[in-house]
Structure formats: structure tokens, C-alpha cells
N, C-alpha and C positions, 0 to 999 in steps of 0.2 A: 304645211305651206302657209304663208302668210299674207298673201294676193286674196284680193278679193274685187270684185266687179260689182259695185250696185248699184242702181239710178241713175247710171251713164257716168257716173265718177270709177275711176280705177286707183285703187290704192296699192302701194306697193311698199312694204318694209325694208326697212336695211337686209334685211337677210335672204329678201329671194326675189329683184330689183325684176328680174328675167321676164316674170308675168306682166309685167306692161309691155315690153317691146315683144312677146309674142302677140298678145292680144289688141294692143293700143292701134287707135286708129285715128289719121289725120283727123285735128276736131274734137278730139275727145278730151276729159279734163281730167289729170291726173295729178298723183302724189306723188312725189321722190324725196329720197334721204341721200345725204349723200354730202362728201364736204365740197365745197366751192373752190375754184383752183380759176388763175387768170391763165391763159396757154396764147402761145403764138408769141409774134415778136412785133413792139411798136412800129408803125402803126397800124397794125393786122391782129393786136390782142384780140379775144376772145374769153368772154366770163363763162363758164362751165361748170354741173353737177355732176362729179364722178362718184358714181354709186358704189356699193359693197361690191359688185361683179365687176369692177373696172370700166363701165361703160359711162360713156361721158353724154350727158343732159346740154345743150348748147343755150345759152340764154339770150335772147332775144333782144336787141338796143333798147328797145322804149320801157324793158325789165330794167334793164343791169342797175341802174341808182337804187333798185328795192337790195341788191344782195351783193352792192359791193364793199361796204362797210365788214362783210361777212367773210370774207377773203380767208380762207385754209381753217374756218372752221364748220363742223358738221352742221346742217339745215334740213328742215322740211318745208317743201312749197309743195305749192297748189300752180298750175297751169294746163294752158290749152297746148295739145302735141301737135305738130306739124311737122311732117318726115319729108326731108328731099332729099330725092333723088341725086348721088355725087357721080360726076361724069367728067373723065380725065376730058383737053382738048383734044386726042385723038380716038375719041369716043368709047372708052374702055369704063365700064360703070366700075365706081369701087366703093360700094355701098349705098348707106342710108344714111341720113344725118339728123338723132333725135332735137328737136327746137322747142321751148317752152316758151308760147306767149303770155302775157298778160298775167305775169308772176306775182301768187301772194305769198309770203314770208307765214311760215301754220308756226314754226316754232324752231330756236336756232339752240347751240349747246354752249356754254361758257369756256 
């Protein structure tokens, strides 16, 4: 496995992304890999990390000018996770929604 937890940083490699969203917790500061992909439809876009597991990283407004020059190619950042709670309006929960704030660029792929 290639997860690791130390000193309140959680690291997660391209190949087993899974160990943060089991372990991660609102507040915590983690690593992801994973390419950059814009999702949704103007004016509802959405800048996004979709890791090796298909699981999409949501990036944050006061992030996105770090990692939009980076558009559909593979990155590593650093941020704080913040999960909410997603609730239909007739209150049917349908999921978690991972969020990275205050996003640093650790290293991008050519």
C-alpha cells in the first residue's frame, strides 16, 4: 500500500487514492494525484482532481487560478479536506463531497 498518515499530513499516491477518503478528516491536510478535469456546465463549471480510483477531489473558488492553467493534465497538490454532506431537496442524502482548500501545486506532469 502506498498511503501513509504522519504528523497530521496524509499522503496518498496515484495507486491507492482510497486511504484518504477512508481515513481523512474534515481539517486534515492532504496529498492527491490525479489529473485536473473542469466538469459541469457554464455557469455551474467546477475545477476537479480525479484520482486513479475515479474519485473526484472538488477544488475550491479561492484555489482554482493555482490549477487552472493545469487543465487535463496529471498534478500533485497539497490541501486542507472539507466533506459535505450532499442532500437532494427532498432530503434524500446522496453522499459526501471531497473539497480541497487552500491548494498548493507540490508538482504537475508535462
Amino acid at each position: 500500500m502506498t498511503c501513509t498518515y504522519q504528523r497530521g499530513v496524509i499522503v496518498a499516491m496515484l495507486l491507492s487514492p482510497l486511504c484518504v477518503w477512508a481515513r481523512g478528516q474534515a481539517g486534515d491536510v492532504v496529498e492527491v494525484t490525479g489529473r485536473v478535469r473542469l466538469v459541469g456546465n457554464i455557469p455551474f463549471a467546477e475545477l476537479v482532481i480525479t484520482d486513479a480510483s475515479e474519485q473526484d477531489w472538488y477544488i475550491d473558488m479561492d484555489s482554482r487560478s493555482v490549477l487552472t492553467a493545469y487543465e487535463q493534465r496529471v498534478v500533485m497538490v497539497r490541501g486542507t479536506l472539507e466533506l459535505l454532506d450532499m442532500v437532494l431537496a427532498n432530503g434524500r442524502r446522496v453522499g459526501t463531497r471531497r473539497v480541497l482548500r487552500n491548494v498548493r501545486l507540490i508538482k504537475a506532469s508535462l
